[in-house]
C-alpha positions as a printed Julia matrix, in Angstrom:
255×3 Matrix{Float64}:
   0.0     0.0     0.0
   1.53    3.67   -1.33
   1.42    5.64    1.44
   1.42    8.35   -0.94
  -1.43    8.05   -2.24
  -4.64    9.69   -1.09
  -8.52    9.45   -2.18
 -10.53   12.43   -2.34
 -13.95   10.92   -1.65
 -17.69   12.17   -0.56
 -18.12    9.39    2.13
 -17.74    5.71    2.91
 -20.93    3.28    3.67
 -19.91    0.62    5.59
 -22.99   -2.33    4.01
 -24.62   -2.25    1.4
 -26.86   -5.04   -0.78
 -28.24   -2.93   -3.37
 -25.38   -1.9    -5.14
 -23.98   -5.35   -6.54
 -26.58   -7.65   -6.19
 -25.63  -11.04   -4.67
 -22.65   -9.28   -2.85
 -22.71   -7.36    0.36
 -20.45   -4.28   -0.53
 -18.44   -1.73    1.17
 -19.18    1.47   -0.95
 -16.78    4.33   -1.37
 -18.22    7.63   -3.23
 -15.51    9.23   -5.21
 -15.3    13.22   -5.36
 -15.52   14.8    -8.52
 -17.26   14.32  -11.75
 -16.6    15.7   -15.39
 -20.66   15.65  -16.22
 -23.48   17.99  -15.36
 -25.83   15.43  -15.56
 -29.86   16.56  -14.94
 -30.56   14.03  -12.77
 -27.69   13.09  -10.89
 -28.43   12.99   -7.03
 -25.25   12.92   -5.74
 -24.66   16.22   -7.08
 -22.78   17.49   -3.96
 -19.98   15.44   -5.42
 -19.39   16.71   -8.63
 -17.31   19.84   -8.09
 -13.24   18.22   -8.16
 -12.46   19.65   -5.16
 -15.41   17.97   -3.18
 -15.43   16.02   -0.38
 -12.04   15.2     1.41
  -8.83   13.26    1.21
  -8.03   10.38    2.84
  -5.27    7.93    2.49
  -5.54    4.26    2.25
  -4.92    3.56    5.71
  -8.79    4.73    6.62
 -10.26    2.44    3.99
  -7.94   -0.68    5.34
  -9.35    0.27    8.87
 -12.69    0.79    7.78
 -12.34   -2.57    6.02
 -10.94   -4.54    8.66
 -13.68   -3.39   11.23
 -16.58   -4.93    8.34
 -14.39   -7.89    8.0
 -17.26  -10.28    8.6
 -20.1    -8.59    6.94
 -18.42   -7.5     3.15
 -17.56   -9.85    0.22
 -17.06   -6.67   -1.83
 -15.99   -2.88   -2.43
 -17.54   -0.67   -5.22
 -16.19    2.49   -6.19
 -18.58    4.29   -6.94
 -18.52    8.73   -6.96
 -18.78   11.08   -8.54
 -16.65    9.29  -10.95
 -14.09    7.38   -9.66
 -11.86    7.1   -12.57
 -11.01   10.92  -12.59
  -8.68    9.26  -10.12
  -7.16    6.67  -11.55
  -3.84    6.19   -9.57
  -5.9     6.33   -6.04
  -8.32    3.67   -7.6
  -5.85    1.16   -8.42
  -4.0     1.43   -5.47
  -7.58    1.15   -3.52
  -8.46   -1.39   -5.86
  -5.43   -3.94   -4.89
  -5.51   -3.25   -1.31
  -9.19   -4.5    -1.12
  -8.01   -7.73   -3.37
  -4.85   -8.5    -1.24
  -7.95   -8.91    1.21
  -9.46  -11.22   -0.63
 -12.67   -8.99   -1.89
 -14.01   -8.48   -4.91
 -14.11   -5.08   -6.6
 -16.66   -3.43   -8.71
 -15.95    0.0   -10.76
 -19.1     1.9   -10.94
 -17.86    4.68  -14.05
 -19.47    7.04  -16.39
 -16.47    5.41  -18.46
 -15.9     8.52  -20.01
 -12.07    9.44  -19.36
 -10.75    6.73  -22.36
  -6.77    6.54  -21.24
  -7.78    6.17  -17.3
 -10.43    3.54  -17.73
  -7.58    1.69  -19.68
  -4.63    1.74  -17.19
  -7.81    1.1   -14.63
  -8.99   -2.14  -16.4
  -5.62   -3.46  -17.09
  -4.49   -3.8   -13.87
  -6.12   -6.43  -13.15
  -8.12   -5.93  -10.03
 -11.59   -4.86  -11.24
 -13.61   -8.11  -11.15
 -16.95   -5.96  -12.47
 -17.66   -2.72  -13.95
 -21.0    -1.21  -13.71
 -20.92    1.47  -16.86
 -23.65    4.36  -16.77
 -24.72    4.13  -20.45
 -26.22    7.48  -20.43
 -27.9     7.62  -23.63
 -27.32    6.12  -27.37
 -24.0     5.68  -28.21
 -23.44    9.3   -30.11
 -22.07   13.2   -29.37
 -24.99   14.53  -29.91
 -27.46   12.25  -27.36
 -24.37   12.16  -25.09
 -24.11   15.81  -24.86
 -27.42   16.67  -24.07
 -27.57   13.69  -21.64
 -25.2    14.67  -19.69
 -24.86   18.2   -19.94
 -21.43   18.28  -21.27
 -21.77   18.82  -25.28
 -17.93   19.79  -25.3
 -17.55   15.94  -24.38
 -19.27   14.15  -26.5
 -17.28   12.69  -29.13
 -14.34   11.54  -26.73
 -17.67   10.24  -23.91
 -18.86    7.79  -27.09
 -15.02    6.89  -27.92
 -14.19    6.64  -23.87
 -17.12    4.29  -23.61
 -16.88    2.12  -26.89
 -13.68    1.05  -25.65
 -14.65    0.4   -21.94
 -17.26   -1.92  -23.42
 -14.9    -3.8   -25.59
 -12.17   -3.68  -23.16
 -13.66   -5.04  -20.2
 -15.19   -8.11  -23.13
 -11.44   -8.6   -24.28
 -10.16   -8.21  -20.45
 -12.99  -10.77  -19.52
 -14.22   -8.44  -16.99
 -17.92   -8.48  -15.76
 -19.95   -5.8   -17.48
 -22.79   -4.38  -16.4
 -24.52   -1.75  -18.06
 -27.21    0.89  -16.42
 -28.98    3.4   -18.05
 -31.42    6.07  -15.51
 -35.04    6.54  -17.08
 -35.58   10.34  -16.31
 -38.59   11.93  -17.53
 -38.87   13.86  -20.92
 -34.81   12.65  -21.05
 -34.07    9.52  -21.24
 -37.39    7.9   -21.14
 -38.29    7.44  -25.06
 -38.87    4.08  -26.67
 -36.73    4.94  -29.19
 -34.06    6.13  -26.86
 -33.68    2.8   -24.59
 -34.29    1.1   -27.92
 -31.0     2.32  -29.73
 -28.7     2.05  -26.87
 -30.32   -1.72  -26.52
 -28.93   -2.43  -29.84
 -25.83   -0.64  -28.9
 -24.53   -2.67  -26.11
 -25.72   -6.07  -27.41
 -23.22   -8.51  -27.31
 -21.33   -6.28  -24.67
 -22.5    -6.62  -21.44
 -23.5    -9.5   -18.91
 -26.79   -8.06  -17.67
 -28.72   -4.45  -18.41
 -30.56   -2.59  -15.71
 -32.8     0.16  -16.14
 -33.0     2.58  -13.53
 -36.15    4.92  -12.28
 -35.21    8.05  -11.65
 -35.84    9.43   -8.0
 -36.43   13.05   -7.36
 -35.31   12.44   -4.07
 -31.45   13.55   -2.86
 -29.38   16.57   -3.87
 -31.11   16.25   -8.17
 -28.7    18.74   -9.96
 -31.85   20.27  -11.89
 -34.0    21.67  -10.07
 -36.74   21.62  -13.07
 -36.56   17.52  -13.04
 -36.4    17.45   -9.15
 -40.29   18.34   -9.2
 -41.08   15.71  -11.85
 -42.21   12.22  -10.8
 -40.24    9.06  -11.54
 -41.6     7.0   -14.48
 -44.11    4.3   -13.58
 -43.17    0.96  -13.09
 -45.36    0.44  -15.94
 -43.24    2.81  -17.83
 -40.3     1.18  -17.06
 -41.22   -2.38  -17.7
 -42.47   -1.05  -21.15
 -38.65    0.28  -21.85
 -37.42   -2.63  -20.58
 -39.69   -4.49  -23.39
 -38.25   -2.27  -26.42
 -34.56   -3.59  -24.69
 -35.84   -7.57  -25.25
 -36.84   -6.65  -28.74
 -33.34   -5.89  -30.08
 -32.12   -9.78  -28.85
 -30.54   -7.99  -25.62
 -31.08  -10.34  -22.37
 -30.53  -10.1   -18.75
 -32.99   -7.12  -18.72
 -33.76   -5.59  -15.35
 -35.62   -2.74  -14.43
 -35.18   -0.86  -10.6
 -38.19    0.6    -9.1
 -38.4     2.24   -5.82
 -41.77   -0.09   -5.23
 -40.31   -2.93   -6.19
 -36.42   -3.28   -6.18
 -34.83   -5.23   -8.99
 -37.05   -7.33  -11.14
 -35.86   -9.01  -14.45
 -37.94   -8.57  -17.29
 -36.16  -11.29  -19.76
């Protein structure tokens, strides 16, 4: 472990079961975040100098005290990858403890994804797939038009990567009103990632937390109904391992 090395991070939970299913996870929120998305609500954590720095010594502490309880750490922000050095190092100390580790990234910084993936200690990566796969959807998605053409190249590569790496892949998209909630729109990002990923999961956005617009923070989440309608137009492409997240409901797969 560098001693070197710090984290700058919005907070540590010590248990969690709804962030990798099937794992009971330690989850670390990364500060700092190159997108302005609408409905992000950890939006405390997007300015680069949020949160604090810690070094590794905390997390090892913080893991040896939930010893018993986790199988797993996710790193999730924020965007974690804006620190890629820090994440690596993180990333073996929780494997020298014999825990698995999940990258939860927009995906869209191309050479620190890369160095990231290749080292060989991210078992899964949970890629936001904010809209279909092109600048001009990704700009308005994520309120960051400047980035679009590098976001689609960034993530086009963390999808094939992680498939040549043989890392776990799971893809997310949020389903935010009058945004990201069109047929159409689920539809091409469907066809998109087919092939590419393990499992999809379609999120309902919550107007609860810190929402970054405060327009979208007064609209309601999209039915269940809604969502299990998107998740249909997914199916239709010949993607599987279709899941949609409600608040009512949790995680149900659709196919």
């Amino acid at each position: 472990m560098n001693p070197e090395v710090r984290l700058r991070v919005g907070g540590i939970t010590d248990m969690s079961t709804v962030d990798w299913y099937g794992n009971v996870s330690l989850i670390v929120f990364c500060a700092g975040c190159n997108y302005r998305c609408p409905y992000c609500q950890n939006s405390a954590l997007i300015p680069l100098d949020a949160g604090r720095e810690i070094d590794l010594e905390l997390l090892r502490e913080r893991l040896e005290a939930n010893k018993v309880i986790n199988d797993a750490v996710v790193f999730t922000g924020g965007e974690p990858a804006l620190q890629p050095e820090a994440i690596i190092e993180a990333a073996k100390l929780v494997k020298s403890r014999g825990l698995k580790v999940m990258l939860d990234s927009n995906g869209s910084v191309k050479q620190n994804i890369d160095r990231i993936l290749r080292s060989g200690y991210i078992d899964r990566v949970a890629l936001d797939v904010k809209a279909p796969i092109n600048p001009e959807d990704y700009g308005v998605v994520t309120g960051r038009p400047d980035l679009g053409e590098a976001s689609v190249e960034a993530v086009e590569h963390c999808l094939d990567l992680a498939k040549e790496l043989g890392i776990e892949m799971e893809v997310r998209t949020t389903v935010a009103p009058g945004l990201s909630d069109a047929p159409d729109f689920i539809k091409r990002i469907a066809e998109s990632i087919k092939g590419r990923c393990d499992v999809y999961y379609l999120q309902q956005f919550d107007n609860l937390g810190e929402v970054l617009s405060q327009t979208l923070k007064q609209e309601k989440p999209p039915s269940r109904e809604t969502m299990m309608s998107l998740a249909q137009e997914a199916l239709k492409t010949g993607l599987t391992n279709v899941f949609i997240k409600t608040r009512s409901n949790g995680l149900e797969r659709m196919g």
